[in-house]
C-alpha positions as CSV (number, residue, x, y, z in Angstrom):
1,X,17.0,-21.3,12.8
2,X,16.5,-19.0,10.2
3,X,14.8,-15.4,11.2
4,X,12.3,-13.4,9.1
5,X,10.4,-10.3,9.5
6,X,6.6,-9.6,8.4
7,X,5.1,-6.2,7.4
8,X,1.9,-4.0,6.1
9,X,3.0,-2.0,3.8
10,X,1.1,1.2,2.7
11,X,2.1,5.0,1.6
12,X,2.5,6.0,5.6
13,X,5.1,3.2,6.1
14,X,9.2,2.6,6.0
15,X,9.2,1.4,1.9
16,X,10.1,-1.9,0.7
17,X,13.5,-1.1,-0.9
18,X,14.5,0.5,2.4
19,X,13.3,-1.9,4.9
20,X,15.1,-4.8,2.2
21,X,17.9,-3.1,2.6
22,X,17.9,-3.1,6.1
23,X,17.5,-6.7,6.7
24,X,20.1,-7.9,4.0
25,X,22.6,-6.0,6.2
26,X,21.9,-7.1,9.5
27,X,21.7,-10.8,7.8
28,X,18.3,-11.4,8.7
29,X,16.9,-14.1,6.0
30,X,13.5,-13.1,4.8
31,X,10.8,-10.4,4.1
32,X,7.4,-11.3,4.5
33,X,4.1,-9.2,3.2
34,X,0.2,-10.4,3.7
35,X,-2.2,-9.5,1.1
36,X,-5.7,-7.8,1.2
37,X,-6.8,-6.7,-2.4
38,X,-9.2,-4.6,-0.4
39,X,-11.3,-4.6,3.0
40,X,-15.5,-4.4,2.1
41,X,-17.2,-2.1,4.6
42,X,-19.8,-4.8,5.6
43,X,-18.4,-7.0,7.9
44,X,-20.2,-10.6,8.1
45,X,-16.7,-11.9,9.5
46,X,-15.2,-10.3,13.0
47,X,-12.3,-9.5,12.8
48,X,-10.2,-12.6,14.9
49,X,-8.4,-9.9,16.8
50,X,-11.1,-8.3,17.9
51,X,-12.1,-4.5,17.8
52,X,-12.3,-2.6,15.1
53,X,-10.0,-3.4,11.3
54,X,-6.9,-1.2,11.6
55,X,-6.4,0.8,8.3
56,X,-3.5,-1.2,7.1
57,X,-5.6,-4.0,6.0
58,X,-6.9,-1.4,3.3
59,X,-4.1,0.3,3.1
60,X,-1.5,-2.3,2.5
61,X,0.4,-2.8,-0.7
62,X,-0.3,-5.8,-3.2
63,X,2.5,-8.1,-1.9
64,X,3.8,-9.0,-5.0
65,X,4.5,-5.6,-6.4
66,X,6.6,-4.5,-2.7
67,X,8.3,-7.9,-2.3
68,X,9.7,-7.4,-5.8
69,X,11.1,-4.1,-4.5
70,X,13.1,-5.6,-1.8
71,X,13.9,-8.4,-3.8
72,X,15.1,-5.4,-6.6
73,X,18.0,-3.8,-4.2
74,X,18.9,-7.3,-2.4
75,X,20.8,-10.1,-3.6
76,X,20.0,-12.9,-0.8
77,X,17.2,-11.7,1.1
78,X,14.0,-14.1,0.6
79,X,10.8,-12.6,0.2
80,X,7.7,-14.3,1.2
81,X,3.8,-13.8,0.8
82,X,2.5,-14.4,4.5
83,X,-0.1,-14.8,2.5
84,X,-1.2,-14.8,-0.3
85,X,-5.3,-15.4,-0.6
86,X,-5.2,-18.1,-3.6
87,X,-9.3,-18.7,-3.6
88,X,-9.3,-14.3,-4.4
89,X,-6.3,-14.8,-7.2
90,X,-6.5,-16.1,-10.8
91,X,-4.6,-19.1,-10.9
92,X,-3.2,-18.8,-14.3
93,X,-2.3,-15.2,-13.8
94,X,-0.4,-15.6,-10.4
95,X,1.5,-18.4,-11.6
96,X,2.9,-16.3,-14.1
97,X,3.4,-13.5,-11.2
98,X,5.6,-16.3,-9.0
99,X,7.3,-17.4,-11.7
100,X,8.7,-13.8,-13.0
101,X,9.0,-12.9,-9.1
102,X,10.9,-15.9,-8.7
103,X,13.3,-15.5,-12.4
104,X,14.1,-11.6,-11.7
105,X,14.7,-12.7,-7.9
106,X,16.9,-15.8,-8.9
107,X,15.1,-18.5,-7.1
108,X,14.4,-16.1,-3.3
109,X,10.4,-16.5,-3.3
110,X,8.5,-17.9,-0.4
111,X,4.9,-18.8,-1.6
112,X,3.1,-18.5,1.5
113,X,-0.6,-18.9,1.1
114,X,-4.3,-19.3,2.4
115,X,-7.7,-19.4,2.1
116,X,-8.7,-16.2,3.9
117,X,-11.2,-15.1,6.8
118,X,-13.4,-12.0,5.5
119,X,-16.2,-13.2,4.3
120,X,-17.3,-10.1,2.1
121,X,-13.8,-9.9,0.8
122,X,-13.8,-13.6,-0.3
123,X,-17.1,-13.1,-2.0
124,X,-16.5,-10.1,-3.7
125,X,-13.9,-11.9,-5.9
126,X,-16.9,-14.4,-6.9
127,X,-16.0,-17.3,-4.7
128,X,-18.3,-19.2,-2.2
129,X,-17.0,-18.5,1.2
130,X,-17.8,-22.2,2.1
131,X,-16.1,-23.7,-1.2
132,X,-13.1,-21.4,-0.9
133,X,-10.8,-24.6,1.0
134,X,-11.0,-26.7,-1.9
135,X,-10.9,-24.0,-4.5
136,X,-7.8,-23.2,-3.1
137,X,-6.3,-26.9,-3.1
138,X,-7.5,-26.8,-6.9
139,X,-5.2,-23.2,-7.9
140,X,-2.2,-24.4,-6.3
141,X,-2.4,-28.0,-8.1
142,X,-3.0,-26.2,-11.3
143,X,-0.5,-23.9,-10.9
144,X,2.2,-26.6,-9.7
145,X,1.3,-27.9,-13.3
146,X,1.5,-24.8,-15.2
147,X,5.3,-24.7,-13.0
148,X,6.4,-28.1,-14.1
149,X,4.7,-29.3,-17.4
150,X,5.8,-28.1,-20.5
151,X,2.2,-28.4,-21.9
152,X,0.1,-28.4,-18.7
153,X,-3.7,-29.0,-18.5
154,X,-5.5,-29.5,-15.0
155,X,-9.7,-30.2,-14.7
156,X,-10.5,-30.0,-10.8
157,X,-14.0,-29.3,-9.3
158,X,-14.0,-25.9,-9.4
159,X,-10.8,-25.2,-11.4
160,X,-10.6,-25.6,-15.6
161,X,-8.0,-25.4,-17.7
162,X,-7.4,-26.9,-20.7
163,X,-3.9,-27.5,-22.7
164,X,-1.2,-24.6,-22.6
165,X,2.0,-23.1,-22.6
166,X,3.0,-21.0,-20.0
167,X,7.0,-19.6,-19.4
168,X,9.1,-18.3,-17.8
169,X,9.0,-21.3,-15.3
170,X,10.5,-20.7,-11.7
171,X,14.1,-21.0,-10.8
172,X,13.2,-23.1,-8.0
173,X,12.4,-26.8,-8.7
174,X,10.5,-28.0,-9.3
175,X,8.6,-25.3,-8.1
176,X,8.8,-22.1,-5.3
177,X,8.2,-23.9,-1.6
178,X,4.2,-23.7,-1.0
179,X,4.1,-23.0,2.9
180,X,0.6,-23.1,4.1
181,X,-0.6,-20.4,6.7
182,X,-3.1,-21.3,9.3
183,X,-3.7,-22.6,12.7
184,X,-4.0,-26.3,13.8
185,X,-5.8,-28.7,13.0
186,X,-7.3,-27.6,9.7
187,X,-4.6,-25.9,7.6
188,X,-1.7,-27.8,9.4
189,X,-3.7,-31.2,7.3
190,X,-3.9,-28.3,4.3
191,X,0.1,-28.3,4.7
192,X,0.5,-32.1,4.6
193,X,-1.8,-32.7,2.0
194,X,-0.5,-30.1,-0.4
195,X,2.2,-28.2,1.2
196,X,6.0,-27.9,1.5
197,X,5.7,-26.2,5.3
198,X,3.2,-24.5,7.6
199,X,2.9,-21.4,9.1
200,X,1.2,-21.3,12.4
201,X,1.3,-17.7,14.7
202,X,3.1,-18.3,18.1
203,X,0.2,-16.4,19.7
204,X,-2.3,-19.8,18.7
205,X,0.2,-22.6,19.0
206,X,1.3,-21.1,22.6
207,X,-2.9,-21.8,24.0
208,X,-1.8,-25.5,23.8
209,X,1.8,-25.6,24.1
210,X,4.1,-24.9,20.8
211,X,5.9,-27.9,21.6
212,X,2.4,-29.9,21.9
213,X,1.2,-28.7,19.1
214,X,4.7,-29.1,16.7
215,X,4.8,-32.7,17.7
216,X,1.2,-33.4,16.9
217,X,1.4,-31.9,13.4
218,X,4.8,-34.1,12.8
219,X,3.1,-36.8,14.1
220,X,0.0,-35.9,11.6
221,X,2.5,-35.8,8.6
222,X,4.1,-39.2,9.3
223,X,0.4,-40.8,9.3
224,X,-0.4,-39.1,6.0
225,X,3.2,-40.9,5.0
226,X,4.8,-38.0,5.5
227,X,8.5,-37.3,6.3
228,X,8.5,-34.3,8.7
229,X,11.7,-33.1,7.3
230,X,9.6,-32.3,4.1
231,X,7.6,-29.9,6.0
232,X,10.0,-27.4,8.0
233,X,7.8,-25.2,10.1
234,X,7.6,-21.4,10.1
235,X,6.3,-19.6,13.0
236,X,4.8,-16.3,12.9
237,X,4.4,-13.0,15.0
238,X,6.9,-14.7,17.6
239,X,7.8,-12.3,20.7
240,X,10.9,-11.2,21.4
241,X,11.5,-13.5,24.2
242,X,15.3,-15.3,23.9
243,X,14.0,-17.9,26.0
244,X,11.3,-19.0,23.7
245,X,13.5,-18.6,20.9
246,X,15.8,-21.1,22.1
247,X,13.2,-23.8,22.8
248,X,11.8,-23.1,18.8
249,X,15.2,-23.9,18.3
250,X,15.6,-26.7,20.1
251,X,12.2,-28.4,19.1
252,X,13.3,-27.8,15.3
253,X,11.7,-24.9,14.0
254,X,13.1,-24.1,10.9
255,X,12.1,-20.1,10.9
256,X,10.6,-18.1,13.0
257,X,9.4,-14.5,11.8
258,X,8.7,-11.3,14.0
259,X,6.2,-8.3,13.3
260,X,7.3,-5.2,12.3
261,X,4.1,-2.4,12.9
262,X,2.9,-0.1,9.2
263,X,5.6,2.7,10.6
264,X,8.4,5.0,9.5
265,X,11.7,3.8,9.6
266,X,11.8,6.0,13.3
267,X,9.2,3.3,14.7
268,X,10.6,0.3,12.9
269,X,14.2,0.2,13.0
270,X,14.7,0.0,16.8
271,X,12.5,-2.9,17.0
272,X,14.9,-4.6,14.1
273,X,18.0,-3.3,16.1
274,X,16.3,-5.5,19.1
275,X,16.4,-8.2,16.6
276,X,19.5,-8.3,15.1
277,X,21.3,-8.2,19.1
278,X,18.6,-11.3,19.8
279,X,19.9,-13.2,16.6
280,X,23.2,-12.4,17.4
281,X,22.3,-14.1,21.1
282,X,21.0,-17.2,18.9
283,X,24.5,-17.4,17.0
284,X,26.0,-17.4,20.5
């Protein structure tokens, strides 16, 4: 089982090359970075923890710009988006974006996406909150073309683009893994219909049983003809708790991924010493 770390980064946190660094060393597999372009100040959406929107939302980084840091000073670390809001994002331009991320990295990105919660935020981009599922299903089908075809051309609902030429294409092949963030049942379907994995948070699948919950989305993916193996699972924000580590393990979880707060390297790098003695645990 493979073990990643998630982090906001902003101009008050440890920096990208640093924390890539880091994690390379202590042979942790992946770097992982959400993405908020910015955060309205209306709110029509709560914010699902609850409470006020801590400042890193609107602080953060674009993902692409600090995973290509880490990915700059590392030579095996995997950096991830977890995730990256398609229905905000161009598709045309983004595919271009994974594409060089994925050349200068030689073949290390991890295209985590979503569809988003914050309502404003959706709709200052010009997309109908309610629409923003499918719209998102239409960019990563178009960009799977622009990836793959030599002259690509995809005509969708909501998404139209005619002929083109588009390079560099990926390393990967045929195309960087999509791994679809969200909670079950709606985006785990999202993952099987369009996906190459899901990404649920430990914190959601644990209300029903992570084991409960794995085994109904595998069972999900074989209906939709589906081979589970097709779909390894990644869990996020997973506690450090050796116990439930093992079971992820011995239920098949391909990769689980901790939290890492928006601190210095003082607040950060005992919580990734914790980690690297739990992996070491794992490797038994």
């Amino acid at each position: 089982m493979k073990i990643g770390t998630v982090m906001f980064f902003t101009s008050d946190s440890m920096q990208p090359a640093a924390l890539g660094r880091e994690l390379e060393e202590r042979g942790f597999e992946s770097l992982w970075v959400p993405e908020h372009t910015h955060i309205p100040s209306t709110r029509k959406t709560q914010y699902p923890a609850g409470g006020p929107l801590i400042r890193p939302y609107y602080d953060i980084y674009d993902p692409f710009i600090a995973l290509n840091t880490a990915a700059a000073v590392t030579t095996r670390l995997k950096v991830g988006t977890g995730v990256c809001l398609v229905p905000q994002r161009d598709p045309i331009v983004t595919a271009k974006l994974i594409s060089s991320l994925d050349r200068v990295s030689n073949g290390r990105f991890l295209f985590g996406v979503g569809n988003g919660w914050n309502q404003d935020e959706i709709e200052n981009h010009g997309t109908e909150f309610k629409t923003r599922h499918k719209l998102g299903r239409e960019r990563i089908e178009a960009m799977k073309a622009i990836w793959t075809q030599e002259e690509p051309e995809y005509h969708g609902e909501l998404v139209n683009i005619e002929k083109m030429k588009q390079w560099p294409k990926p390393v990967q092949t045929p195309h960087p893994p999509i791994i679809v963030g969200g909670a079950f049942p709606y985006a785990a379907r999202r993952a099987v219909a369009y996906g190459d994995g899901w990404i649920p948070r430990a914190d959601r699948l644990a209300k029903d049983g992570i084991g409960v919950l794995i085994g109904k989305f595998r069972e999900m993916a074989v209906e939709a003809g589906r081979d589970p193996a097709s779909l390894p699972i990644t869990i996020f924000r997973v506690p450090e708790v050796i116990e439930q580590l093992r079971f992820c393990e011995e239920i098949g979880i391909d990769r689980v991924v901790f939290s890492l707060p928006a601190g210095k390297e003082d607040e950060c790098m005992p919580i990734i010493d914790r980690w690297t003695a739990i992996m070491k645990q794992l490797d038994g």
